[in-house]
Structures are given as structure tokens and as C-alpha cells.
N, C-alpha and C positions, 0 to 999 in steps of 0.2 A: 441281577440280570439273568434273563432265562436263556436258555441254550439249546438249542436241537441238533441235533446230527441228520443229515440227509444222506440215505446209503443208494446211492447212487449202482444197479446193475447194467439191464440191457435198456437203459433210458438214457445215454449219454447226451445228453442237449439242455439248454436250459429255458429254449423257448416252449410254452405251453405243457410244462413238467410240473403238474400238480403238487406231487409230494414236494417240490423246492418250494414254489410258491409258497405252497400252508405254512413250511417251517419259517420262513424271509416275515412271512404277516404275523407269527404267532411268538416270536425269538426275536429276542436282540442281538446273539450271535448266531449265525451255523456253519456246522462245518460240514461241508460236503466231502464225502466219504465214498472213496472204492476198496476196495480188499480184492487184492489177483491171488485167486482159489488156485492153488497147484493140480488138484485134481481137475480140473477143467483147461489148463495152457497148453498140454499136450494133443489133443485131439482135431485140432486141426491147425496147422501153420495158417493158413490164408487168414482164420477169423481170429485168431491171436494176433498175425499183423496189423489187420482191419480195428480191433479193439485198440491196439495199442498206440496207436494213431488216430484213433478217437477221443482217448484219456489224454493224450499229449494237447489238443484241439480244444479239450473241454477245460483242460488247467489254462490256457491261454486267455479263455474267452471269462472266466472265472478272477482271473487274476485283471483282467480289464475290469470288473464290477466291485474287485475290491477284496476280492475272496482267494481261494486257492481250494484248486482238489486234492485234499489229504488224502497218499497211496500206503496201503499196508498189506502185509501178504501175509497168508495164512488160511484157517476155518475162517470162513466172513461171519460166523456169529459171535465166533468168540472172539474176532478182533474190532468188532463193531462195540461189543459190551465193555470191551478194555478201552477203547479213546472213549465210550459215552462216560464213562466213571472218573478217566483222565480229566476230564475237561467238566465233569456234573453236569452233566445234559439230563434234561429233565424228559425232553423227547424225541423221540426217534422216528423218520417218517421216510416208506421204500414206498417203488411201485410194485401194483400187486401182477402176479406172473401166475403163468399156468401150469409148467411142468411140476412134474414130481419132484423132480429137485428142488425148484423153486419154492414150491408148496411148502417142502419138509423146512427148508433155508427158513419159510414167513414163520412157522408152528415154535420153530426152538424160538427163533429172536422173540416173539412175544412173549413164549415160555417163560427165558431169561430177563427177559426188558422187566416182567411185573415181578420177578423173584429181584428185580433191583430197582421193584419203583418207580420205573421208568415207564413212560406212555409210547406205544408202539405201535404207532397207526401206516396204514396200507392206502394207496390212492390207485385210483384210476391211470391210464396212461400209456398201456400196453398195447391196445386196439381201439378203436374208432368206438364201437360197444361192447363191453364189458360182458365177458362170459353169461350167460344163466338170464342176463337181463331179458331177453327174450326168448321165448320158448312155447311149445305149442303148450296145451290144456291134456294134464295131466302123464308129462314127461319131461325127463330136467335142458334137455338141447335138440334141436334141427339136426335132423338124420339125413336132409334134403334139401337141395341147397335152392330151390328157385322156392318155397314157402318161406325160407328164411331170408333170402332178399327180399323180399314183400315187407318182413316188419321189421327187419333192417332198417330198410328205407324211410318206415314208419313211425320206428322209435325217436324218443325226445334224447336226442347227441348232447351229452353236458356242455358247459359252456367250456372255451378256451382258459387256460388259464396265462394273465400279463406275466413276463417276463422281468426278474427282478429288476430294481434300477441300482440297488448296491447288497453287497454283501460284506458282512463283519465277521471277523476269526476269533477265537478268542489269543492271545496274548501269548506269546513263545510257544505256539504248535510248529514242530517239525511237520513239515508235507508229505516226506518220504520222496524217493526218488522214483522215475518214472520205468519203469521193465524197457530192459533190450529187445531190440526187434530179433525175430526168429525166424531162421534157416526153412530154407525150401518152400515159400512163396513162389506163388504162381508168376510169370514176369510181368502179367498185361494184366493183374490186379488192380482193382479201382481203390481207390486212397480214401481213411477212415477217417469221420468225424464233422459235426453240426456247422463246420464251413463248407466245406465239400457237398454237404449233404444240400445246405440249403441253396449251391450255389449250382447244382443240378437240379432240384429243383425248380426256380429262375429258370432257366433253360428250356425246362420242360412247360411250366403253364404260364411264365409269361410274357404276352405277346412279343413278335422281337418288332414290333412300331410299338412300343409302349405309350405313345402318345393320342394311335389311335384306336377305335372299338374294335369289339370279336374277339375272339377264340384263339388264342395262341396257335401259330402254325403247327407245331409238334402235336399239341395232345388233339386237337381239332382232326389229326387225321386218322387217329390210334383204332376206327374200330372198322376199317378199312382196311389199316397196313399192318397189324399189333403180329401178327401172322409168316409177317413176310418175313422169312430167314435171312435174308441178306440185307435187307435193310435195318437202318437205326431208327425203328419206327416204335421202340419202348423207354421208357425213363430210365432202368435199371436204376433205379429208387428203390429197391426190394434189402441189397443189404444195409442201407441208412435206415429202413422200417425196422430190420432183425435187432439193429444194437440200438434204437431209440434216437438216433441222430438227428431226425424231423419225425416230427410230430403223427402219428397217423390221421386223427381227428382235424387237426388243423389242413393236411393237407385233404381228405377229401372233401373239407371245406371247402375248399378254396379251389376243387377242379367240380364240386358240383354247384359252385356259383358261376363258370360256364355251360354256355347253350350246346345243341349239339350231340347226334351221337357218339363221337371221340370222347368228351370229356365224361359223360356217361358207362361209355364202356369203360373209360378208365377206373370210375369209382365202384361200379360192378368187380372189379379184381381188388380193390381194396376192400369189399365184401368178403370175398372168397377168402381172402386173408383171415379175418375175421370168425366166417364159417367154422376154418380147419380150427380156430384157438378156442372155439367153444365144443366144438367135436374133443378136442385132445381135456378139455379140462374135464368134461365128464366120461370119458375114458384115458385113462392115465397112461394104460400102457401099449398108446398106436405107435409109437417105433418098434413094438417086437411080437404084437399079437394082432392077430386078424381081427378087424370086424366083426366081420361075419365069417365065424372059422368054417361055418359048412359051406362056404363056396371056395374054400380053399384045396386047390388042388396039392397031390404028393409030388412036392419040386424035385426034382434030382441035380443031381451034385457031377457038379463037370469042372474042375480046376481049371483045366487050361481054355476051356469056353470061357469063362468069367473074366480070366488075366485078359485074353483078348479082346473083349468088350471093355474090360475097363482102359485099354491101354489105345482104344481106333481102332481095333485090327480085324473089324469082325471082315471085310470082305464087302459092307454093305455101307457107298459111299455118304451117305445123308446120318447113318450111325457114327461112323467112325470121326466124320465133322462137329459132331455136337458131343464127346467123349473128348475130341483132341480140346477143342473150346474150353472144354471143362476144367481141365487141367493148365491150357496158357492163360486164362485169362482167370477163375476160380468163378465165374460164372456161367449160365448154358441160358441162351434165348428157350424161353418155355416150351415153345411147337416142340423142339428138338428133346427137350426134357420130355415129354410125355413120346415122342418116336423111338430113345431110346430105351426106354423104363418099358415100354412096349415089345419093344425086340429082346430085352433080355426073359422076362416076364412071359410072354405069350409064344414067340416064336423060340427060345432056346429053353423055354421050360423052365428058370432058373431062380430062386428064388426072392421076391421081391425085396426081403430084410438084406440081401448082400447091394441092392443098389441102393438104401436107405443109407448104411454104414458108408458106401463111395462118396456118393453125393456129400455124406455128412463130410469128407475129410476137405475136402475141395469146397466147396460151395461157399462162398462169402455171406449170402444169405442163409445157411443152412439153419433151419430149429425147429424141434418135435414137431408143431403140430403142421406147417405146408410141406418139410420134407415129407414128412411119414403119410402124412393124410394124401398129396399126388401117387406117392407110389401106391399106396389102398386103392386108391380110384384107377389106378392104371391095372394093377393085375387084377381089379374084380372083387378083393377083400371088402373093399372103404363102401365109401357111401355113392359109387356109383349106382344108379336103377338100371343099368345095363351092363349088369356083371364080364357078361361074355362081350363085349364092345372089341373088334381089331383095330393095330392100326396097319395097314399094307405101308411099310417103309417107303415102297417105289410111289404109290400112288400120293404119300406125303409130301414125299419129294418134290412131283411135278409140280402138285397145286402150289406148296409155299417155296419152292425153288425152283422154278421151273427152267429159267437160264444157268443154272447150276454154281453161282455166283458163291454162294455158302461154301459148297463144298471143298472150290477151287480155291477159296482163301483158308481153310484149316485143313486138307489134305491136298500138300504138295506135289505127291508122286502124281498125282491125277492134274493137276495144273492145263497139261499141254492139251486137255481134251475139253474140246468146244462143246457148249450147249448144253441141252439137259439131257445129251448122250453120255454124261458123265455118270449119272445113279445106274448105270447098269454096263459096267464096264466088261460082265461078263459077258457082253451083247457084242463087242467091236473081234475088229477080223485074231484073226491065230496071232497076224507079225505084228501089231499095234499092241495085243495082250503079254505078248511073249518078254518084252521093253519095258513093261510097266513092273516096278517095283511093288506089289499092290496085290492081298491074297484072295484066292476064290472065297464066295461069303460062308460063312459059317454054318454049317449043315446044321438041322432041327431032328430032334428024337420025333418031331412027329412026320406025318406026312410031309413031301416038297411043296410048300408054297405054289399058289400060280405066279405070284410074280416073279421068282425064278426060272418057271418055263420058257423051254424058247417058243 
């Protein structure tokens, strides 16, 4: 009887998961395999909870087909080679990933898999298209992202892959027990794993008359409202994409088989997605080095400026909202993401690798190539063609906040102030300033802004 191992990383799901299918059609037994990396559970509580609540999700859904997810903690190469030898698996089959770590994690296990005879094959499954697949004539990736939505778009998408209908163990495997959840999670954290995943998705593209035609109300409206800070006008499907919990391929199938600019705009950000993962695979090291190092300006170093922005307190209501967000919830609606990566970046001078490392500890979605690659594009490193681009905080404000709705719901001290006289608090009288618990904004080494004049 032949046997595969499927090592299951950031692909937690088993619908449209190529490397489980090959192994299910190619094997009489497999065993699905995770290994929790110790050098990787520290780094952030929110995506360690989000994971661990996805493995628990994934043994459930596995154990309904017949199977179970084998947990083993340690190096994941050398504990992938120890159950493949336990058990004589003849193959081993991951999905293929872009980071450096990843990259080095795929190099040893084949290393080892053929130093033990074992076949060690990579699949698809990560991104909608697969790094390098596209690229211009005579350079290895898209340095620009509206050329490379063109043959995106154009490219032939592999086929889905069916979802197994059983899976076989092999005979007295222990599964290992599943990791403790871990201290200092965000409270309004969204919950990990390929039910949750699929069942916001549902939500998001399908219609709520399922009975009758068009376009789901949600994503139908997305590229009119995707914008709007105070509304719930996004799928926040971004950290089910990070850990593999739905599909990417499948789903922008399935939202560019609706009509409409919404559902279009939608699959356009599932591009961008894509973009950053082929930007990061033929640059390796976009979390700590520029781009383009000659447009990189000499950042300067301000401890208590940085603690302040990371903690809300810059002074400047529309920042300190998408900073407090980031922290209760361990996500930030995007406008707000790119308002404050802006304000730390352009307006306090500060250097953009200290908001790569924030985001990374917080963010449920965080991973090299969209964290690192927005922050590039926001201070002017990345692949922006308009290096020097501002954002005016206030002028943010109005257009995607303009009733001041965002602000009031994640900074409290400011609640009692009506309207979108709230982004400029330094604006209201002496006795109304004097009451508010709430600091003047945070001064810039460079020139005053205009929109802090009065």
C-alpha cells in the first residue's frame, strides 16, 4: 500500500488544496501533517490564535472524511522526515510558498526526502497565479502593477482542485495533541479556520435571495463603498487568504463569475494580492530592504513619536482610529492602513521597517509579501510610480469619513463631538479642548503641514 504525507503550512483547508488531492488520487493512505515551528508561535499572539483555531477546524473537518491531522512540534523538516520514515511514505507533497523561510523549509525537505528516497513534490495553491508564471519579456516579475493586471487577467488559472470524499490513516498513528491558545489576543479578533472562512465568504458573494439572479448585495457594492471607513463594505477574507482557509483561485472564481463593477473590483484586490507574492518571491528581502534604496530617504529615530503612533496617541483623530482598530480587533480596514503608514512614513519621518514589524505583531492577515510590499508603496521604496504621493490625514478623513462615524467608534474620548468636526479637534473652542482627554497632534521635523493651520 503506498503512503503519502501531506504537510500541510499556510493552506489550512481541504477544499481546492492540490497537494492533498495528488496525495488522496496517488496513495492509499495519507496522512496530513502539521508541525508548530517554535521559532515562528512567538511572533505574533493574534496569528498564533487565528492558526490554532484553524488546525483545531481542519482536524474536525478531516476526521469527518475519515482522516485526522497529525500535530508534531519541532524543526518541520526534520519532523516531517521522522513520521514520513515512521509510517514508509513513499511521498511527500506541500504547497509551494514564497518567503525565504518557506523557500529554505521546500530546499532541505527535498534535500532530505531524496537523501531518503522519498518523492517530494510542491503544488500550486498559495495565489490565484503562481509567482514567475507571468512576467514581462526579458525580466523575472511585474515591477507595476496595472501591466501585470492585464496578464493576470489573461493568464490560463489552473483548474480547481475536487475536495477529497475519504481519507485513510495508516494504523496506530498517534495525532498529537492540538497547541494551547495564547495570551494577549486582540478581543474583537475574527476566529480561525475553513468553516469560518467559508462561511464569510457565503456572506460576502452569495446573494442573500439565493433563489433569485444578480450579484450578491455585499460584493455588488464593493467598488463604490470598499472605501468607506465606517462601513462594513469589505469581506475581511484577507486573514482566511494568509493561513490558506479558502481558496484564493477558487474564490476569485467565483466573484469573477459575477457581473458588475463590485465583483470586479473585488477580484482586482485579489490581483494585488498576488502582485506583492510575486514582487516578494523575486525579491526576497522586501520586509527589511528598500526597493529602490535611492529613493530612500535618512529616517530619524524618535522613540516616543513611534510608541505614540503605535499606541493612537498621535493627536490626529483618523490615525489614532485605525492604530486603536489595529490593536481591538488585530485588523485595520485598508484606507486606514495606508493613512497611517503615511503619517508615520511621510509626516513624522519615521522609518517604514518600524511599521512593517507593528503591523506584523497585530495583524491576523500579516505576511512578507502585502505587509512589506503596502508599506514600500506607502513611503515611496516599493513599487509605487509616484514615489513622493502624500496622504493629507484630514483630507482622508473627510472623503472616507466624513460624518466622523470611524473615528467615534475607536476613539472614545472624542465620542461626544458631532460630525466631521471631529478630525480636527485642534479646531473647536479653548472650553470644549480644555475637557477632552485627547493630545495636540504630533509635531513633524519637517515643515507645519497645511492642514494643521488654522
Amino acid at each position: 500500500m503506498r503512503t503519502a504525507i501531506v504537510l500541510f503550512t499556510r493552506d489550512l483547508r481541504v477544499h481546492d488544496h492540490p497537494a492533498l488531492a495528488a496525495a488522496c488520487a496517488g496513495s492509499d493512505r495519507v496522512v496530513p501533517l502539521f508541525v508548530l515551528d517554535p521559532a515562528l508561535q512567538a511572533i505574533s499572539a493574534n496569528r498564533t490564535s487565528f492558526l490554532h483555531q484553524a488546525l483545531a477546524d481542519l482536524r474536525r473537518t478531516l476526521r469527518g472524511l475519515g482522516g485526522d491531522l497529525v500535530v508534531r512540534r519541532g524543526e518541520p523538516v526534520a519532523e516531517t522526515i521522522r513520521l514520513a520514515r515512521a509510517v514508509a511514505a513513499e511521498t511527500i507533497t506541500v504547497s509551494a510558498d514564497i518567503s525565504r523561510y518557506a523557500r529554505s523549509r521546500a530546499r532541505r525537505l527535498a534535500r532530505e526526502g531524496s537523501r531518503h528516497r522519498m518523492d517530494v513534490r510542491a503544488f500550486p495553491g498559495v495565489t490565484v497565479v503562481e509567482p514567475g508564471t507571468v512576467h514581462p519579456a526579458g525580466t523575472d516579475h511585474y515591477r507595476v502593477f496595472t501591466p501585470y493586471h492585464r496578464a493576470w487577467l489573461a493568464a490560463r488559472w489552473r483548474s480547481e482542485s475536487g475536495t477529497p470524499r475519504a481519507i485513510r490513516l495508516p494504523g496506530g498513528l498517534d495525532p498529537g495533541e492540538l497547541p494551547r491558545p495564547p495570551s494577549g489576543v486582540s478581543p474583537g479578533a475574527m476566529s480561525g479556520g475553513e468553516t469560518a472562512g467559508l462561511s464569510r465568504w457565503r456572506a460576502w458573494l452569495v446573494p442573500s435571495d439565493s433563489s433569485g439572479p444578480g450579484a450578491p448585495d455585499q460584493v455588488c457594492r464593493y467598488a463604490d463603498d470598499h472605501d468607506d471607513l465606517a462601513a462594513e463594505a469589505t469581506s475581511r477574507l484577507s486573514p482566511y487568504l494568509r493561513f490558506g482557509c479558502v481558496s484564493p483561485l477558487a474564490l476569485a472564481n467565483a466573484a469573477r463569475a459575477l457581473d458588475g463593477p463590485g465583483p470586479a473590483a473585488f477580484v482586482r484586490q485579489l490581483c494585488w494580492r498576488d502582485f506583492y507574492h510575486q514582487v516578494a518571491f523575486a525579491f526576497p528581502g522586501l520586509a527589511t530592504k528598500a526597493l529602490h534604496a535611492t529613493r530612500e530617504p535618512v529616517w530619524r529615530r524618535d522613540a516616543d513619536a513611534l510608541r505614540h503612533w503605535q499606541d493612537g496617541r498621535t493627536g490626529v483623530p483618523v490615525v489614532d482610529a485605525g492604530m486603536r482598530q489595529l490593536q481591538a480587533e488585530g485588523w485595520m480596514h485598508n484606507r486606514a492602513r495606508l493613512i497611517t503608514a503615511a503619517f508615520l512614513t511621510k509626516h513624522l519621518g519615521l522609518d517604514w521597517r518600524d511599521g512593517v514589524r507593528w503591523f506584523f505583531r497585530w495583524l491576523l492577515d500579516g505576511d512578507i509579501a502585502n505587509n512589506s510590499g503596502n508599506w514600500q508603496w506607502v513611503a515611496g521604496t516599493g513599487n509605487d510610480t509616484r514615489p513622493h504621493r502624500g496622504f493629507n490625514p484630514i483630507r482622508q478623513a473627510r472623503r472616507f469619513d466624513p460624518d466622523g462615524a470611524y473615528v467615534r467608534r475607536h476613539v472614545p474620548e472624542l465620542a461626544a463631538i458631532e460630525g466631521g468636526a471631529v478630525h480636527e479637534p485642534w479646531r473647536l473652542s479653548d472650553a470644549v479642548r480644555r475637557d477632552l482627554d485627547y493630545p495636540a497632534p504630533l509635531e513633524s521635523p519637517r515643515d507645519e503641514p497645511a492642514w494643521l493651520r488654522a
